[in-house]
Backbone as ProteinMPNN parsed JSONL, in Angstrom:
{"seq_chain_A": "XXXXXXXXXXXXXXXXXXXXXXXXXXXXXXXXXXXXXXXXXXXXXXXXXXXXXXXXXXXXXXXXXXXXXXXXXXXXXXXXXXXXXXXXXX", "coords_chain_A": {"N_chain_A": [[17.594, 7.797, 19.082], [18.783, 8.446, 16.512], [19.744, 7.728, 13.508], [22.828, 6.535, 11.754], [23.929, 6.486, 8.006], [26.398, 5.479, 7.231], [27.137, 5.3, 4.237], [25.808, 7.339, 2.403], [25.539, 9.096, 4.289], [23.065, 10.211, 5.425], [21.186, 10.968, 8.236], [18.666, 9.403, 10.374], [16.112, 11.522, 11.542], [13.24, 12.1, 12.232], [10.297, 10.451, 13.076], [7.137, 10.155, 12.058], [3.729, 9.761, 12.245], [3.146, 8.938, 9.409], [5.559, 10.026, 7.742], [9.001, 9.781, 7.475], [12.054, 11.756, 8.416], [15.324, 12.807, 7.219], [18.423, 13.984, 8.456], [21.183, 15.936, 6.974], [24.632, 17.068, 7.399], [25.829, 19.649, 5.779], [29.36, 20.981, 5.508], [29.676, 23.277, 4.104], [27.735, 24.516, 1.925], [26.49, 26.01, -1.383], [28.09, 28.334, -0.333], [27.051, 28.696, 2.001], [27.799, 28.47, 5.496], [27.862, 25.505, 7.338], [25.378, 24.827, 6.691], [22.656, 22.256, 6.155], [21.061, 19.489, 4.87], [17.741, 18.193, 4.152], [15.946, 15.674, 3.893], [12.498, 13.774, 3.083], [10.085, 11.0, 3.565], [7.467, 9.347, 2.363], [4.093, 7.635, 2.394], [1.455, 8.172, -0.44], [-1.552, 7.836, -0.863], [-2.948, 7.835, -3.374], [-3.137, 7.86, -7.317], [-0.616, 7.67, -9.205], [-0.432, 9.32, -10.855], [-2.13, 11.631, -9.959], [-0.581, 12.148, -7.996], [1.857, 13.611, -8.743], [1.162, 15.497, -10.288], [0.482, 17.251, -8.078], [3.265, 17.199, -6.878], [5.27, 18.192, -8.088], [4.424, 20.606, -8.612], [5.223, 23.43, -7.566], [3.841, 25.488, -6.513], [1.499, 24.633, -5.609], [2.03, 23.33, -3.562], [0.994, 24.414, -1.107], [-1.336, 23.755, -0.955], [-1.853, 20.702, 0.169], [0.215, 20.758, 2.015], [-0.017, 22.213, 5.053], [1.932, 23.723, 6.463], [3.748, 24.855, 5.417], [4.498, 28.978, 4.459], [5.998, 30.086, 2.329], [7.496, 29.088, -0.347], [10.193, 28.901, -2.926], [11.937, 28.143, -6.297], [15.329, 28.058, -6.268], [17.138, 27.11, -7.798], [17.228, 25.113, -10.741], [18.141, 22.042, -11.633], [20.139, 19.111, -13.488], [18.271, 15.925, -14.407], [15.79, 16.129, -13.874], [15.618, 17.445, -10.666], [15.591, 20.0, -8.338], [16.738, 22.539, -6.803], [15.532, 23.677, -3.724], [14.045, 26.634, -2.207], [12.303, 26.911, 1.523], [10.274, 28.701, 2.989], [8.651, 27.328, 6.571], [5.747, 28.141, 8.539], [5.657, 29.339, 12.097]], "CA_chain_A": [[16.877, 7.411, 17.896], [19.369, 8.592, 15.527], [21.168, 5.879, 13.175], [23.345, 7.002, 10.8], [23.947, 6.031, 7.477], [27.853, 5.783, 6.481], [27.477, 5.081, 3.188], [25.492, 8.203, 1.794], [25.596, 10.658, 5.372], [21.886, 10.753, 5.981], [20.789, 10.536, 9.751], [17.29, 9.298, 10.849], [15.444, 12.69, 12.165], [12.757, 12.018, 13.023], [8.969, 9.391, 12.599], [5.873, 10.408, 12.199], [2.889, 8.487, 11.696], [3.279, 8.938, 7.872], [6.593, 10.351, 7.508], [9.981, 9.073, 8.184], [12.757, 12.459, 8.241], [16.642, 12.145, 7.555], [18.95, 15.301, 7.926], [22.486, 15.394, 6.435], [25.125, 17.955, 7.553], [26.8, 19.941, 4.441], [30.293, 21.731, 6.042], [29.66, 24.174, 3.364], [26.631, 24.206, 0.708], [26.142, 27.079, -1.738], [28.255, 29.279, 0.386], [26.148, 28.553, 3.419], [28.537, 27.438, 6.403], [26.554, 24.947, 8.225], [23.714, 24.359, 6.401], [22.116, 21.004, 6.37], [19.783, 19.015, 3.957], [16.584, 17.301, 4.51], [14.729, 14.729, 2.921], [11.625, 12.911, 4.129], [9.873, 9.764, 2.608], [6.227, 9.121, 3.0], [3.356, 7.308, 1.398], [0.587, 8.497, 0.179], [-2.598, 7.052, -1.289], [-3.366, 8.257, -4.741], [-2.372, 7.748, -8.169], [0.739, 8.416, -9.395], [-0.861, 10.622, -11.999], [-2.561, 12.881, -9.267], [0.222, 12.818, -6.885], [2.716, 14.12, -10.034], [0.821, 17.158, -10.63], [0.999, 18.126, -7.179], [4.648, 17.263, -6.397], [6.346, 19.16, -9.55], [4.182, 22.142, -8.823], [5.945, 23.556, -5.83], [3.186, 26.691, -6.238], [0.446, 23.9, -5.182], [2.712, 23.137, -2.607], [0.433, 25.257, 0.124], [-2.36, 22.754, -0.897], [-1.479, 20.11, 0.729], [1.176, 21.281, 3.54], [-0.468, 23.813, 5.645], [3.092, 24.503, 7.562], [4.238, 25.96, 4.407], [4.589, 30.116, 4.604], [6.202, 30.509, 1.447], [8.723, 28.357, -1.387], [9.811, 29.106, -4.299], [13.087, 26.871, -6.58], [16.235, 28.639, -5.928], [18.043, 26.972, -8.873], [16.713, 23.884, -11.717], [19.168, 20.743, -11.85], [19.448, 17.638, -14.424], [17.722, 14.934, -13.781], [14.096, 16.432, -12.428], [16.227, 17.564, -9.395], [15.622, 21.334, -7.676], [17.07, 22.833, -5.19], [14.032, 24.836, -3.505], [13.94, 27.557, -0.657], [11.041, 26.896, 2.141], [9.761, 28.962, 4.614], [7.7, 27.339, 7.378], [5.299, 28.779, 9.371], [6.133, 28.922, 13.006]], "C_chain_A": [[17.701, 7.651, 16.635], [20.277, 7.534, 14.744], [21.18, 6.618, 12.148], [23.878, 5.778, 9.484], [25.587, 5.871, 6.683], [27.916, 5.846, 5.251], [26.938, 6.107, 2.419], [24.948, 8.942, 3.124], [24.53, 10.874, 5.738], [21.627, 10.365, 7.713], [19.501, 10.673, 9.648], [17.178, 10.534, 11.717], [14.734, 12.109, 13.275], [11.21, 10.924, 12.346], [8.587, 9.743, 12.933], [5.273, 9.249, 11.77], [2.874, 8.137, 10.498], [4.677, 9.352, 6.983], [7.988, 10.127, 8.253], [11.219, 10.697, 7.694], [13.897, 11.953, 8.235], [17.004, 13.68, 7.617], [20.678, 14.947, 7.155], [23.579, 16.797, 6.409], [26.001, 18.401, 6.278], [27.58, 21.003, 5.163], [29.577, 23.146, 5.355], [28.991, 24.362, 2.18], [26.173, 25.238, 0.353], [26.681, 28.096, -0.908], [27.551, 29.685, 1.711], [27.137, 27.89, 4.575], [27.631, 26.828, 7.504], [25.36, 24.399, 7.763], [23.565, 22.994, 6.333], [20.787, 20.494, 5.131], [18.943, 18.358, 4.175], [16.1, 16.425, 3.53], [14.132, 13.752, 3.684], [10.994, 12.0, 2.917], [8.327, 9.545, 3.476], [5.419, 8.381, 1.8], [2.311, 7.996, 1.136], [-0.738, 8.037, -0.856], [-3.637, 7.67, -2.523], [-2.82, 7.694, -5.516], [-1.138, 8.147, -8.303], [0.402, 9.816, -10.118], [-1.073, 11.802, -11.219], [-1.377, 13.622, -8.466], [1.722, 13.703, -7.958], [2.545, 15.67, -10.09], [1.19, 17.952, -8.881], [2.65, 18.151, -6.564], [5.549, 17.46, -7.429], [5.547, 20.309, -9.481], [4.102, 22.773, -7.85], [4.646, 25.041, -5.756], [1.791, 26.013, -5.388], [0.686, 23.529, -3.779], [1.386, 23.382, -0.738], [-1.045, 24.248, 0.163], [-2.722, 21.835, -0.274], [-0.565, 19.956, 1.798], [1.027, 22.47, 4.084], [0.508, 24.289, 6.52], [3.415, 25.476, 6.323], [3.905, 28.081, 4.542], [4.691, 30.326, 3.053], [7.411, 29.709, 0.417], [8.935, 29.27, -2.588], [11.752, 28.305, -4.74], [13.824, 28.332, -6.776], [17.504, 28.266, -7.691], [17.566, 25.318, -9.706], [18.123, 23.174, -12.112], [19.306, 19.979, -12.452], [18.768, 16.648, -13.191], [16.583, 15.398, -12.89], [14.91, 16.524, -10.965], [16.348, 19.414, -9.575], [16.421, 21.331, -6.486], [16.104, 24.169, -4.516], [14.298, 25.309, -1.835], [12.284, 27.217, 0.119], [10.977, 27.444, 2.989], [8.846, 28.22, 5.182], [7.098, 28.09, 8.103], [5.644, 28.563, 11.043], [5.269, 28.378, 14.175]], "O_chain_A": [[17.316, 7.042, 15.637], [21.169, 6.79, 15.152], [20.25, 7.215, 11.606], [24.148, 4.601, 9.722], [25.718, 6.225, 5.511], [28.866, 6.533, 4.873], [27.542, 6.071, 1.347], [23.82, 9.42, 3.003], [24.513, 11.811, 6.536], [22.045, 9.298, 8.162], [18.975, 11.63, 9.079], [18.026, 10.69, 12.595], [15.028, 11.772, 14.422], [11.175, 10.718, 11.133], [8.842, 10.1, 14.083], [5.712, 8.229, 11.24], [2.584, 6.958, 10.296], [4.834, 9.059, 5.798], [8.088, 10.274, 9.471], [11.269, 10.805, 6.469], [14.094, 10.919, 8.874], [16.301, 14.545, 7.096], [21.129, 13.827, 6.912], [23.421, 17.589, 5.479], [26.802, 17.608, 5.785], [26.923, 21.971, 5.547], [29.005, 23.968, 6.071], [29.745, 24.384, 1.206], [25.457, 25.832, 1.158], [25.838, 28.938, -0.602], [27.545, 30.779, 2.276], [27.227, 26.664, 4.511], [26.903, 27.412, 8.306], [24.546, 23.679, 8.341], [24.647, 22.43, 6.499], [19.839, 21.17, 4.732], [19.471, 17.353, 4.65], [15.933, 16.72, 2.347], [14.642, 13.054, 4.56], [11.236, 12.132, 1.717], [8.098, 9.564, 4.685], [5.775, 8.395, 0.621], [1.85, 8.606, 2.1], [-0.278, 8.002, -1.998], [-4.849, 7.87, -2.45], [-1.952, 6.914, -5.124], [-0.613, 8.95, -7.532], [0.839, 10.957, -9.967], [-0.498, 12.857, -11.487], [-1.139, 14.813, -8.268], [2.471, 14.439, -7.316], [3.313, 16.628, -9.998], [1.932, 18.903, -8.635], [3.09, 19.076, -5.881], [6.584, 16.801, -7.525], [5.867, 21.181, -10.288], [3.077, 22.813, -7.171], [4.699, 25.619, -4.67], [1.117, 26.722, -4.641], [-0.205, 23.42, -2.938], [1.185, 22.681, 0.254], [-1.693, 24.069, 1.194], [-3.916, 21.822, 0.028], [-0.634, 18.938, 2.486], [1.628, 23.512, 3.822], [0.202, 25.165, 7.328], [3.313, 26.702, 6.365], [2.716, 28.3, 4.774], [3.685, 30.69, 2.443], [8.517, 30.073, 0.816], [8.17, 30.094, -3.088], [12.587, 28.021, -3.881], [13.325, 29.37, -7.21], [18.287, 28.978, -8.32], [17.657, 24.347, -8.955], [19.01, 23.703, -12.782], [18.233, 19.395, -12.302], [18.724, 16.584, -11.963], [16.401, 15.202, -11.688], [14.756, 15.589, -10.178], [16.911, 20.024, -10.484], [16.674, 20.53, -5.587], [16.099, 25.348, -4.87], [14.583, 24.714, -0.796], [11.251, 27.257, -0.55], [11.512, 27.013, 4.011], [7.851, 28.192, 4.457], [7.823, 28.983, 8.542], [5.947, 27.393, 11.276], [5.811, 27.917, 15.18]]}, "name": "protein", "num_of_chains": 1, "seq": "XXXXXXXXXXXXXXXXXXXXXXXXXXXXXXXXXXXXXXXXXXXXXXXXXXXXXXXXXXXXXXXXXXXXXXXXXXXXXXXXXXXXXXXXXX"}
């Protein structure tokens, strides 16, 4: 199932019924050897307005994703871009 993307490194994860995962191997990220980045893409059926407040307020976070354990932003980026720590639950 995996198809990779040459041109910006993401690999198809994984599909859910609502969510499509990519991962993307970083040699070396923040002094992490190995680590890896995620990003997933989903729809979801609200306003923009509503869905805003909850996806810029990573403390709401637990509201809506009951895997969540614990987040919190590791470091604030230009361009409305975080880089945020997540624990899941197991």
């Amino acid at each position: 199932m995996t198809e990779y993307n040459e041109v910006d490194r993401w690999a198809l994860s994984k599909v859910n019924k609502d969510t499509i995962i990519y991962t993307r191997a970083n040699p070396e990220s923040f002094g992490v050897k190995g680590a890896s980045s995620f990003k997933a893409e989903t729809e979801i059926d609200c306003p923009p307005s509503v869905l805003q407040i909850y996806a810029r307020d990573f403390a709401k976070r637990k509201l809506w994703d009951e895997d969540t354990d614990h987040l919190h932003v590791l470091l604030d980026l230009p361009l409305n871009t975080r880089l945020i720590h997540i624990k899941m639950k197991p």
